[in-house]
C-alpha positions in Angstrom: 0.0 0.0 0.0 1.4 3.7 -1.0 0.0 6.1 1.1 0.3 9.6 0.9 1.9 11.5 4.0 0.2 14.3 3.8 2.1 17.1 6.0 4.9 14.9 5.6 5.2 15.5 1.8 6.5 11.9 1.9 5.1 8.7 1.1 4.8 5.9 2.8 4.7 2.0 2.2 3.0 -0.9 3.9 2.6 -4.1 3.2 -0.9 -5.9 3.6 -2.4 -7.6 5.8 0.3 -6.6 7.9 -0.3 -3.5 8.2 4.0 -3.2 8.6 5.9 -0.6 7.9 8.1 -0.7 4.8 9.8 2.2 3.7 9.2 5.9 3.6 9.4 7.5 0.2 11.2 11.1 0.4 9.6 13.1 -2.7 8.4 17.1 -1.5 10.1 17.2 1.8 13.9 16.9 2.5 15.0 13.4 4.2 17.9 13.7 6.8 17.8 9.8 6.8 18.3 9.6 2.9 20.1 12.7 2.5 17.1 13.6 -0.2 17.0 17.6 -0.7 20.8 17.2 1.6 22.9 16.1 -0.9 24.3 18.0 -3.9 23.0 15.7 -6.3 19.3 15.6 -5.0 18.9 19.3 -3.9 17.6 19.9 -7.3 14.5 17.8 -7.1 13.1 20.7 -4.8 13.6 23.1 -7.2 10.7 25.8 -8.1 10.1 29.0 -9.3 9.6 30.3 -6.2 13.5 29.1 -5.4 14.4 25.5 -3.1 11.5 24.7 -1.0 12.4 22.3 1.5 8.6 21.3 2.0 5.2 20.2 0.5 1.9 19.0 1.3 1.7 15.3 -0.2 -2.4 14.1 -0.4 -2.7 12.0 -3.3 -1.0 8.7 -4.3 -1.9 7.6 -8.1 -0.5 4.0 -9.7 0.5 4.3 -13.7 -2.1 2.4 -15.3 -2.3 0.2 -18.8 -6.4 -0.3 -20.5 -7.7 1.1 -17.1 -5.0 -1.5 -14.6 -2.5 -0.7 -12.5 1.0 -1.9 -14.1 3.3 -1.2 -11.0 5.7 0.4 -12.8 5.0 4.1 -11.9 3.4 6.2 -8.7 2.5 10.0 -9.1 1.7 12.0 -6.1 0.7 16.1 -5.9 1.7 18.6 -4.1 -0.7 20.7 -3.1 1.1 23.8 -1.5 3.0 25.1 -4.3 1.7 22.8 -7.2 3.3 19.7 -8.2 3.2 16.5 -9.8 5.8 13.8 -8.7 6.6 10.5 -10.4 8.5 7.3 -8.3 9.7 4.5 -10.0 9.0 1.7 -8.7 11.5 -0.7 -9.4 13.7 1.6 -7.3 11.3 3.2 -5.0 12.9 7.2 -5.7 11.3 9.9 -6.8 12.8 9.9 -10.5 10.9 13.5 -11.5 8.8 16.7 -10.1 7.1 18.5 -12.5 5.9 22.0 -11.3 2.0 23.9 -12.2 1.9 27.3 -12.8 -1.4 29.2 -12.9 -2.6 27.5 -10.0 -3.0 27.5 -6.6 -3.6 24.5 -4.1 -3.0 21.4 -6.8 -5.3 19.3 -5.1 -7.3 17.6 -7.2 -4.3 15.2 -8.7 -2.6 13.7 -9.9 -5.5 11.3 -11.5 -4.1 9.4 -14.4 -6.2 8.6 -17.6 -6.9 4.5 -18.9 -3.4 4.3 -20.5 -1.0 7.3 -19.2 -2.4 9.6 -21.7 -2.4 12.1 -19.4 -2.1 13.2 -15.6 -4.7 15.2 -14.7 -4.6 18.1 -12.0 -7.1 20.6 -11.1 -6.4 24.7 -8.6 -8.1 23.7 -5.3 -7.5 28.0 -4.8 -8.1 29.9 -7.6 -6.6 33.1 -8.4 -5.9 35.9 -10.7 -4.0 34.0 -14.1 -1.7 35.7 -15.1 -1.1 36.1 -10.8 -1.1 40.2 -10.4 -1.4 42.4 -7.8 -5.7 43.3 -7.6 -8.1 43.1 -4.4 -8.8 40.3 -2.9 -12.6 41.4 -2.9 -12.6 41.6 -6.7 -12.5 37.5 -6.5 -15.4 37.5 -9.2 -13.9 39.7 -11.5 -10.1 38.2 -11.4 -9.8 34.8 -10.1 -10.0 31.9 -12.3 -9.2 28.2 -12.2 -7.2 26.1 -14.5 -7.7 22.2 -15.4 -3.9 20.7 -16.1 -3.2 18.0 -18.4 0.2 16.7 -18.1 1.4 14.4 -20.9 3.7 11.3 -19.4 5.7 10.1 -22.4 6.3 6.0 -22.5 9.9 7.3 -20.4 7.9 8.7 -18.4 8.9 11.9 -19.0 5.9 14.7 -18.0 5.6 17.9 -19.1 2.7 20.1 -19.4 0.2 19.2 -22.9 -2.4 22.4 -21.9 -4.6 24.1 -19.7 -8.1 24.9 -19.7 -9.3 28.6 -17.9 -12.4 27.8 -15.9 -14.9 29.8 -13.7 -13.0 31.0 -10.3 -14.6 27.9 -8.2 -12.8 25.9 -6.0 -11.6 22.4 -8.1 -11.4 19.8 -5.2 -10.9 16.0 -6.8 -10.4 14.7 -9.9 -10.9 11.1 -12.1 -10.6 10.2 -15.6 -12.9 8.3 -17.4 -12.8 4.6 -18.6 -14.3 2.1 -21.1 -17.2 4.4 -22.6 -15.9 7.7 -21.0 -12.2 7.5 -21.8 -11.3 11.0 -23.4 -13.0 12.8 -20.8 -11.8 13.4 -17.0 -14.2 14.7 -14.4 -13.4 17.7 -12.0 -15.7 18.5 -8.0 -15.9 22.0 -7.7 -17.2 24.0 -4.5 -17.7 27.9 -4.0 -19.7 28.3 -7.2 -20.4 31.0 -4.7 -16.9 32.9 -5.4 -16.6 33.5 -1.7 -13.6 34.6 -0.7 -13.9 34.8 3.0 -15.2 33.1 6.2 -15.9 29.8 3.6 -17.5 27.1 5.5 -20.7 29.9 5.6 -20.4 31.8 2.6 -19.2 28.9 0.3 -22.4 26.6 1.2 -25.2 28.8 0.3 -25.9 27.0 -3.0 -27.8 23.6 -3.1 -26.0 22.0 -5.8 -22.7 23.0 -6.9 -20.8 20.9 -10.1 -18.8 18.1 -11.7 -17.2 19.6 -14.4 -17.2 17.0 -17.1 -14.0 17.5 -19.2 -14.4 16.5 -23.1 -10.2 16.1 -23.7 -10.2 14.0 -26.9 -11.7 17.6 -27.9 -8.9 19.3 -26.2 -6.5 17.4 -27.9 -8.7 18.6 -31.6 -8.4 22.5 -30.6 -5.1 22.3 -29.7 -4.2 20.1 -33.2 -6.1 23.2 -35.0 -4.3 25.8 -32.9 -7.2 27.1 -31.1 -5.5 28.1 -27.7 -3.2 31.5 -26.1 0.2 30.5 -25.0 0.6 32.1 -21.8 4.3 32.9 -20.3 4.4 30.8 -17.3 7.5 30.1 -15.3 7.7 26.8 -14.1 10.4 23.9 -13.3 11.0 20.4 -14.1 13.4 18.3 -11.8 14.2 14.8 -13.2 17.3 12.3 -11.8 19.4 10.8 -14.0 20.3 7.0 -13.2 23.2 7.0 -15.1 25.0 10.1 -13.4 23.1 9.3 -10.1 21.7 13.2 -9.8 19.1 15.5 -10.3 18.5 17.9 -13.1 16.4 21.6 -13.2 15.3 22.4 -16.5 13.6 25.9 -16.3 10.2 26.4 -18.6 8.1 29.5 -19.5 5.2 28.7 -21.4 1.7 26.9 -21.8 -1.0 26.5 -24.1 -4.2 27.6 -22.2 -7.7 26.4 -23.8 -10.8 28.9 -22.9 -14.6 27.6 -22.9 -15.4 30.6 -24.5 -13.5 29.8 -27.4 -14.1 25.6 -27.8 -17.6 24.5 -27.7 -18.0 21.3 -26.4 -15.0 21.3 -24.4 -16.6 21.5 -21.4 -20.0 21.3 -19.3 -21.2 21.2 -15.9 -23.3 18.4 -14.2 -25.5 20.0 -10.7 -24.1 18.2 -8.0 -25.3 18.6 -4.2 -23.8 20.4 -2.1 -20.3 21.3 -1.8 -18.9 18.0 -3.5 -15.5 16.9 -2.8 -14.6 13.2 -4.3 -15.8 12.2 -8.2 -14.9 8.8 -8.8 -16.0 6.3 -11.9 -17.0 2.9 -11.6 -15.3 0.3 -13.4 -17.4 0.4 -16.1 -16.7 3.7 -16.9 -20.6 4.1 -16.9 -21.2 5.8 -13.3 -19.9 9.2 -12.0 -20.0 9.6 -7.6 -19.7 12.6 -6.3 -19.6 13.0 -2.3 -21.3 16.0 -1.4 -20.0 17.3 2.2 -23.0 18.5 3.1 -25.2 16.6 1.4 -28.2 14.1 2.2 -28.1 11.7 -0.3 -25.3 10.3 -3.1 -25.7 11.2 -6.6 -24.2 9.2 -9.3 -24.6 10.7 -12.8 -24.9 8.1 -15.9 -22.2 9.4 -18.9 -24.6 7.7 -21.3 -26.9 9.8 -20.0 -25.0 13.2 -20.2 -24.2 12.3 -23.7 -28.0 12.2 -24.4 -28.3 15.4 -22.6 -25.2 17.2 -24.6 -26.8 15.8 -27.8 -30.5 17.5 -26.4 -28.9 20.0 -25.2 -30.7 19.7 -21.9 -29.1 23.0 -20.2 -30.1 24.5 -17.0 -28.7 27.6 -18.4 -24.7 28.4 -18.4 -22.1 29.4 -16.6 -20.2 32.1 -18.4 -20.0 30.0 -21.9 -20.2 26.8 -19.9 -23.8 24.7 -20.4 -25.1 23.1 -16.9 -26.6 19.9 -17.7 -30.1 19.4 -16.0 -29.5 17.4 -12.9 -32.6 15.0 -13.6 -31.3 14.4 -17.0 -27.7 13.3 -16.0 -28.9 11.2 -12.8 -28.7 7.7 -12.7 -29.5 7.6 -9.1 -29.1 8.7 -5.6 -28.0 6.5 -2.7 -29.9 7.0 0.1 -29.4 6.8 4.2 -25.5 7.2 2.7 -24.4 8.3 6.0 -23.1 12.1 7.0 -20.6 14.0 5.2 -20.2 11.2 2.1 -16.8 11.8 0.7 -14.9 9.0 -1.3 -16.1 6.2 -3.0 -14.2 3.0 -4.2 -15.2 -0.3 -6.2 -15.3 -4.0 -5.4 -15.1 -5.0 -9.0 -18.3 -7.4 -8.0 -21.1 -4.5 -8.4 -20.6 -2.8 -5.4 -19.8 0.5 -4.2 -18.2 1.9 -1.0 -18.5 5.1 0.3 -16.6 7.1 3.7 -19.1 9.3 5.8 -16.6 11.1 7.9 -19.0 13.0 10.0 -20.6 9.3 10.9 -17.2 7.5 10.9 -18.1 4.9 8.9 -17.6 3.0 5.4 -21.0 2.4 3.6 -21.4 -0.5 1.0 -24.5 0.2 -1.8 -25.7 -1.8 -5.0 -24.6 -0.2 -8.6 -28.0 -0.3 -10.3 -30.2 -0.3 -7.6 -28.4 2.2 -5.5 -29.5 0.2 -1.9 -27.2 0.4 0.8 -26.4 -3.4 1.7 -23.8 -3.1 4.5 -21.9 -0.5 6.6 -19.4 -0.9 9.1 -18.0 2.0 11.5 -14.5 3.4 11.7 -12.5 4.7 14.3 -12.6 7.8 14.0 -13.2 10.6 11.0 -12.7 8.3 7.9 -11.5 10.8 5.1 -10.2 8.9 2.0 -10.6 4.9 1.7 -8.4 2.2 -0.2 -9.8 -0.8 -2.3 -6.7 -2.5 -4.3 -7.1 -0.9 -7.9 -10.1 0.5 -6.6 -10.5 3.3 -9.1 -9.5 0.6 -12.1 -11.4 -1.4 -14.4 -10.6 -4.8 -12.6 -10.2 -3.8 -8.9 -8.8 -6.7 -6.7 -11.7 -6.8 -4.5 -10.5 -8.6 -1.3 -10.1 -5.8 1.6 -10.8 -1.8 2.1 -8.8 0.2 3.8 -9.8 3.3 5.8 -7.9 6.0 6.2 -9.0 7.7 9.3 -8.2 11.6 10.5 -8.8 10.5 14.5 -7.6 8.2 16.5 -8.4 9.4 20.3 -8.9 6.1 22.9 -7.4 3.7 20.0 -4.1 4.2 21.0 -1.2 5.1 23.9 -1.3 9.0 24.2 1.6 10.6 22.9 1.4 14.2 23.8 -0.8 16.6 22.5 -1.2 14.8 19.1 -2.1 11.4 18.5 -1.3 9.3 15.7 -3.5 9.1 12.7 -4.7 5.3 11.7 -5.4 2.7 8.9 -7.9 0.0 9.4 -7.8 -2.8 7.0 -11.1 -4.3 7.1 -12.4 -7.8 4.7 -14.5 -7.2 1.8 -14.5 -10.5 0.3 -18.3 -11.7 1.9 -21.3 -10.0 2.1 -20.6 -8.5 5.4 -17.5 -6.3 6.2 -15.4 -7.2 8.6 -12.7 -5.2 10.6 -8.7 -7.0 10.7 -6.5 -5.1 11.9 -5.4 -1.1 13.1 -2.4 0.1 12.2 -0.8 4.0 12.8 0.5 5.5 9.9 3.2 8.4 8.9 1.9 11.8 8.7 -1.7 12.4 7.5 -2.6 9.5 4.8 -5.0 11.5 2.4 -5.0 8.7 -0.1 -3.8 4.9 -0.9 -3.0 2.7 -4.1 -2.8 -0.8 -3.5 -1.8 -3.1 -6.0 -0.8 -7.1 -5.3 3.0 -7.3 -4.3 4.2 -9.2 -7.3 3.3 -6.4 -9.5 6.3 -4.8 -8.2 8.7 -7.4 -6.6 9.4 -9.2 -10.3 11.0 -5.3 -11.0 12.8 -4.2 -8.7 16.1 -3.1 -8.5 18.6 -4.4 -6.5 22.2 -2.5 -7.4 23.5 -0.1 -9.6 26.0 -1.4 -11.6 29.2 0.5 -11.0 30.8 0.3 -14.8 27.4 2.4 -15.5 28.1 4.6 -13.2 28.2 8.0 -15.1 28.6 10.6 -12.0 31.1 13.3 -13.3 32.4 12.7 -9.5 32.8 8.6 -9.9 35.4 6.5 -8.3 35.7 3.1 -9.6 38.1 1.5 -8.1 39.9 2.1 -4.6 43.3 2.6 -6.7 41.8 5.7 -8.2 40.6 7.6 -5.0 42.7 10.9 -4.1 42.0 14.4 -2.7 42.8 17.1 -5.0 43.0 20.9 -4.1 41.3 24.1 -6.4 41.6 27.6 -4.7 39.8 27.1 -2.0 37.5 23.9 -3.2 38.6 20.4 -2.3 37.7 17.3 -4.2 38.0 14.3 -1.7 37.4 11.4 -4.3 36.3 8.7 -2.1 35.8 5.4 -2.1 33.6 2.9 0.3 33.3 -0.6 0.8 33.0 -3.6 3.8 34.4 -2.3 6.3 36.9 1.1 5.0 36.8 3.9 3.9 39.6 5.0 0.7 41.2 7.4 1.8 40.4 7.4 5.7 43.1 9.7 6.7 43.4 13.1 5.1 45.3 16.3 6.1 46.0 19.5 4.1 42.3 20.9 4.7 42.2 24.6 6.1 39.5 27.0 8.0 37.6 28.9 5.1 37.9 25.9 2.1 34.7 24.4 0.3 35.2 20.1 0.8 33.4 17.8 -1.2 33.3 14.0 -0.2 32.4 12.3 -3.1 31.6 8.8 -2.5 31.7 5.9 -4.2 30.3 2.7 -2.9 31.8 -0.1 -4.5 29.7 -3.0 -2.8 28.2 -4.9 -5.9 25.5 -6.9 -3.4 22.2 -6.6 -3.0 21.2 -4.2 0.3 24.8 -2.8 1.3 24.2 1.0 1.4 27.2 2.6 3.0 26.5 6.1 5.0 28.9 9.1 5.4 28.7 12.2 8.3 31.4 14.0 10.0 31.6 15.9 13.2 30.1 19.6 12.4 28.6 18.7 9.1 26.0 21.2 8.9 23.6 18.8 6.7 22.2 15.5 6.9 24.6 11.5 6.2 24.7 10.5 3.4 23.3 6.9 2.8 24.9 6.0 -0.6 23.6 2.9 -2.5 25.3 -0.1 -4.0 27.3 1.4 -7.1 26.0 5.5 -6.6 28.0 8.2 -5.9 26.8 10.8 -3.9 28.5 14.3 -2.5 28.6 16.0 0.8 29.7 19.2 1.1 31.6 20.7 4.4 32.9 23.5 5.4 35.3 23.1 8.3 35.2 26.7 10.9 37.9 25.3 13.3 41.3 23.5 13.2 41.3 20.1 15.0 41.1 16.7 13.7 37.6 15.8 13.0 36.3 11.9 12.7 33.8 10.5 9.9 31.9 7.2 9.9 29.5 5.4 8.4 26.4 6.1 9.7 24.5 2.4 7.9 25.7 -0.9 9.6 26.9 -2.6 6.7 28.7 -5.4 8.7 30.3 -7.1 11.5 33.3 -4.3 11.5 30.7 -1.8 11.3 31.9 0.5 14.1 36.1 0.1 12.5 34.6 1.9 9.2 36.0 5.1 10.3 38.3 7.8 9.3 40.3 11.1 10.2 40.4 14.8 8.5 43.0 17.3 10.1 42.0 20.9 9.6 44.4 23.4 9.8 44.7 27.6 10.0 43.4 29.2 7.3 46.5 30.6 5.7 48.6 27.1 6.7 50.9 25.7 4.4 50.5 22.2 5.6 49.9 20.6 2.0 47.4 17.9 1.1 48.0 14.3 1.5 46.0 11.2 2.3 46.3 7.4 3.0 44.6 4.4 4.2 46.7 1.9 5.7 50.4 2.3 6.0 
C-alpha cells in the first residue's frame, strides 16, 4: 500500500495484511535519513520558481495504469502547497521527476491518471488571478480563475505540461478520468460556485448543488491540433534524476498553451451536484460518476450515457459564463440514500458494489450499482476521510479488503502528547458483510492509498546499480583511483567505500575557510549494502549511498582540529572500525594535502 503523507510530503509503504511498515518514500520534503534535498545531487528535485522549498503537502498517491490496470511500474503524487506533480519509480522506490504547475494555486485535485497514461490530470483547489497580479482580494469575481492541467507522461515517463483549460474561479477539489465508454473525458468537483472569498465554510455553502465539471479532452487534444489556444508565459520547473550520473536535473520552462470555454464549444460542461462535492470517482465500467457531497443528504451518481443524451439535447439549466449546466434530472442515474453524513470518497469492489466514507458518521457504507441500496456498513474509528480498495478506481479492482484512512484516533491508541497518531484499518471485503482485521498507525496524514498485489512490483525491482554504468562526473571506480585534490579554496575528496573502509580514511591538508566535497563511491556490488557518510560539524544530513551510486557532501570546516567521519549504515560485522580522520588546519597554513589508508 502507497499512502500519501500528507504534511509529511513523503510517502509511505506498507505491506498488507500486515499493516508493517516498509519504507518511507522522500519526494516534497527533505529526508535527513536519505540525504534527499541534503545532498548536492538531489537538492535539485526541490527546485521551483519560487526558489528550493524544502517542503510540500503530499495528499494523493496515483499508480500508472495500462487499458484502465494498474502496471506497477510508476506512482505519481501532488503537491498541493506550491503545485506539483511527482513520479516514483517503482522498481527503485525514488522519486525519478517533479514537475511544477503554474497558474494554479492549491494542486489538489491530482494527480489522476487517464486509462493508458495519456495524461495526468490536476485541477487549482484555490483559484486566483492567471496571469497572478497584484488586484483586491474582494474583486474575487472579476479576477480569479481556475485552471484544469493535463500533463502528458511520455512511455519514459517523462511529463511535461500538454495544456490548460481557464475555468470559472470555483474551487476544483478531486479529480478522475474516465474509462471504457468515458475514456477522453476526465471529471473535475468544484465547490464555492459562490466565489466566496472569506469566512468559507458559511459563505461557500449557500448553494444547493454546486458541479462536476465533465471534461471532453479527446476535444482538447482537436483544438489544440487546429491551434485554437493562447500561449501564456508561465515560469515553471522540471526536476528529473538521471540514473546514469546518479543526480538531479532543473530544466527551467516559460510557457503553456491555455484552452478557454469561450473559445471551444464542447469542451466542457457542468453536471449540478449537491452540495459542496469533494470526491468524483468512476465505476469500473466507466458508466457511473460519484460525487460526495460534504453536506449533502443523499449520493448522486450521474450516468455518462446519460450526459451524452443530454449534450446531444442540449438539456441546459442555463450556463455558466460560456459553460452549459446539464439538467440534474437528466444526467442522474440515481441517488443513494441513508449514505451516512458528510459522504466523501467512493471506491469499487469490481463485483457490483460500491463503498463510500461518511466522515461525520465515521463509517464506510457498502451500496448496490443499479439499484443504489445500501447493503452493508461498518463503522471506523474515527473521522474516515479517503478509503483504499486494491485498484479501486481501475477497471478490474482486486476486491478482497478496504482500507480506511482515518483523521482521529483518540482512545485507539497510547497518548503521545498533545497529538495522537493518525490510523489505517484494514477491514475484509470479500463476503457480504465487512469485517474489521486489523489497526495500524500510519506516517503523517494519509489522504490517499494505491494498493496493488505485491508481485506487480517485486518481479521489477532493483537491487544494485552497476558500477561500470556509473556516469557521476564525480565517480570513483576502483579504490586505486581515490585521491584528494585541491582548487583555490575547493577540495575534491574522491572517495571510495566498501566492507568495512573507507579509501582514503586519513586526510590532512584541509584549512578554515575551504569548500570540501566528499564524493563517495560505494563499490559494494551486493544486493542491500548502502554505506552512510557524516562527520563531526557537518551542517547537513549523512549521506546513505547505494550499491554502485556516488553521492556528494559538502563541508565547510570553521575550526582547526582533527575531525572523525563514519559510516552512519551498519553494513557489517566491522561496522563500528569503518572510520576515518580529516586534520584541519589555520586558514593561511601551508601544511599541503596528502591522504592514505593503511600504512
Amino acid at each position: 500500500m502507497f499512502a500519501s503523507g500528507g504534511f509529511s510530503g513523503q510517502v509511505s509503504v506498507y505491506g498488507l495484511p500486515s499493516g508493517r511498515l516498509f519504507k518511507v518514500i522522500p519526494v516534497f520534503a527533505q529526508d535527513p535519513e536519505k540525504s534527499y534535498g541534503y545532498s548536492e545531487e538531489s537538492r535539485p528535485m526541490l527546485n521551483t520558481s519560487f526558489g528550493f522549498l524544502p517542503w510540500d503537502d503530499a495528499h494523493h498517491t496515483e499508480l500508472s495504469q495500462t487499458n484502465g490496470v494498474p502496471n506497477g511500474k510508476w506512482l505519481f503524487i501532488n503537491a498541493n502547497n506550491t503545485p506539483r506533480i511527482a513520479r516514483i519509480d517503482l522498481t527503485t522506490f525514488k522519486t525519478a521527476e517533479i514537475i511544477e504547475i503554474p497558474n494554479s494555486g492549491g494542486n489538489h485535485g491530482s494527480p489522476f491518471t487517464t486509462e493508458n497514461g495519456e495524461y495526468i490530470v490536476a485541477s487549482t483547489r484555490f483559484s486566483v488571478p492567471i496571469p497572478n497580479r497584484d488586484v483586491p482580494i474582494d474583486s474575487y469575481k472579476e479576477n480569479f480563475k481556475g485552471t484544469l492541467t493535463f500533463i502528458s507522461v511520455a512511455d519514459d515517463g517523462e511529463m511535461s505540461i500538454a495544456f490548460q483549460i481557464l475555468v470559472p474561479g470555483f474551487d476544483y477539489d478531486l479529480a478522475h478520468a474516465g474509462k471504457g465508454p468515458s475514456h477522453g473525458w476526465a471529471f473535475f468537483t468544484c465547490y464555492n460556485t459562490e466565489q466566496a472569498n472569506t469566512l468559507l465554510e458559511v459563505n461557500a455553502s449557500q448553494n444547493d448543488k454546486d458541479f462536476v465539471a465533465a471534461v471532453n479532452w479527446k476535444k482538447a487534444e482537436e483544438y489544440i491540433a487546429a491551434g485554437n489556444f493562447k500561449t501564456m508565459k508561465a515560469t515553471y520547473y522540471r526536476n528529473y534524476f538521471d540514473e546514469k550520473k546518479h543526480m538531479a536535473f532543473s530544466e527551467k520552462n516559460n510557457e503553456v498553451k491555455v484552452l478557454n470555454p469561450n473559445d471551444c464549444p464542447g469542451l466542457i460542461y457542468y453536471l449540478p451536484t449537491p452540495k459542496s462535492p469533494h470526491g468524483v470517482d468512476v465505476d469500473p465500467s466507466g458508466e457511473y460518476i460519484v460525487a460526495g457531497g460534504k453536506l449533502a443528504a443523499v449520493l448522486p451518481v450521474h450516468s455518462f450515457s446519460k450526459m451524452l443524451k443530454a449534450i446531444e439535447n442540449e438539456e441546459f439549466d442555463g450556463m455558466v459564463e460560456s459553460i452549459p449546466v446539464l439538467k440534474y434530472e437528466s444526467v442522474l442515474a440515481g441517488e443513494v440514500e441513508n449514505i451516512g453524513l458528510g459522504p466523501l470518497h467512493t471506491e469499487f469492489d469490481g463485483k457490483g458494489f460500491g463503498y463510500t466514507s461518511a466522515f461525520i458518521s465515521s463509517e464506510i457504507v457498502k451500496w448496490e450499482i443499479g439499484t443504489w441500496k445500501v447493503v452493508d456498513r461498518i463503522p471506523t474509528y474515527y473521522s474516515i476521510g479517503h478509503l483504499s480498495i486494491p485498484g479501486g478506481d481501475s477497471k478490474k479492482p482486486w476486491g478482497k479488503y478496504v482500507v480506511a484512512l482515518n483523521k482521529i484516533t483518540k482512545d485507539r491508541y497510547l497518548p503521545t502528547g498533545p497529538e495522537l497518531t493518525q490510523s489505517a484499518q484494514l477491514i475484509d471485503i470479500s463476503g457480504d458483510k465487512m469485517k474489521l482485521l486489523l489497526d495500524f498507525p500510519t506516517i503523517g496524514e494519509p489522504h490517499y492509498a494505491q494498493i496493488i498485489p505485491a508481485d506487480l512490483i517485486v518481479k521489477n525491482s532493483k537491487r544494485i546499480y552497476p558500477i561500470e554504468e556509473n556516469e557521476h562526473p564525480y565517480v570513483t571506480k576502483a579504490e586505486k583511483d581515490a585521491r584528494v585534490e585541491r582548487k583555490g579554496n575547493e577540495v575534491h575528496v574522491y572517495m571510495t567505500t566498501i566492507r568495512t573502509h573507507f579509501a582514503p580514511d586519513n586526510i590532512e591538508g584541509i584549512k578554515v575557510g575551504d569548500v570540501v566535497y566528499f564524493h563517495l563511491t560505494n563499490l559494494e556490488q551486493d544486493w542491500d549494502i548502502p554505506h552512510g557518510f557524516a562527520i563531526k560539524g557537518g551542517r547537513t544530513a549523512e549521506l546513505l549511498i547505494m550499491p554502485g551510486v556516488t553521492e556528494t557532501y559538502t563541508w565547510r570546516p570553521q575550526f582547526p582540529g582533527i575531525y572523525p567521519f563514519y559510516c552512519t549504515d551498519f553494513c557489517s560485522a566491522l561496522h563500528q572500525e569503518m572510520q576515518g580522520y580529516v586534520r584541519v588546519s589555520p586558514k593561511g597554513s601551508n601544511v599541503p594535502i596528502s591522504y592514505k589508508i593503511g600504512n
